[in-house]
C-alpha positions, 0 to 999 in steps of 0.5 A: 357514588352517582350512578354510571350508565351501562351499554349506552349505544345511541345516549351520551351519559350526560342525556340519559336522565332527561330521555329517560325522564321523558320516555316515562312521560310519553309512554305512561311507563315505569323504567322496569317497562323496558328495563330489568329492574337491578340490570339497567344495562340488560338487553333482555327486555324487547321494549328497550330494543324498539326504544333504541329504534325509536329513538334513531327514528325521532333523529332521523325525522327532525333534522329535515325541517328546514327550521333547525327545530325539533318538531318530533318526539316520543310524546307526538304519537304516544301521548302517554299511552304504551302503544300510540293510536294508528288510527282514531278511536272507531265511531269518532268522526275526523272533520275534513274540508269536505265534510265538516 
């Protein structure tokens, strides 16, 4: 019998393997980083929480391109890391148009 999805609040059915799928890719992460392994429809975990966030962000921020595209995702800030960058690494230098 094929899985159902539980307590889906912002995913069709239809769209959980593919987020999830890419939420694995973005963050570097294990479905038990925001999941309780065997109650996948739990909210106990604060990860799947900011998740829920985060996806409504990414919603909110690709619909004000005028081209119709998505230009937003998890991946654009995480880049496989758990926690995304605010700020590059100390000592690497960002060229500018002023100081190249």
């Amino acid at each position: 019998m094929p899985y159902t999805p539980k307590n889906l609040q912002l995913l069709k059915p239809e769209e959980v393997h593919e987020a999830m799928h890419a939420f694995r890719i973005a963050l570097g992460v294990e479905c038990t980083f925001c999941h309780v392994q065997g109650d996948f429809a739990s909210d106990d975990k604060r990860h799947k929480m900011v998740a829920r966030k985060m996806i409504e962000l990414v919603r909110s921020i690709n619909p004000e391109f005028p081209d119709g595209k998505d230009h937003v995702s998890c991946y654009t800030c995480h880049r496989g890391a758990e926690e995304p960058l605010m700020a590059p690494p100390a000592g690497e230098h960002t060229p500018t148009p002023e100081h190249p």
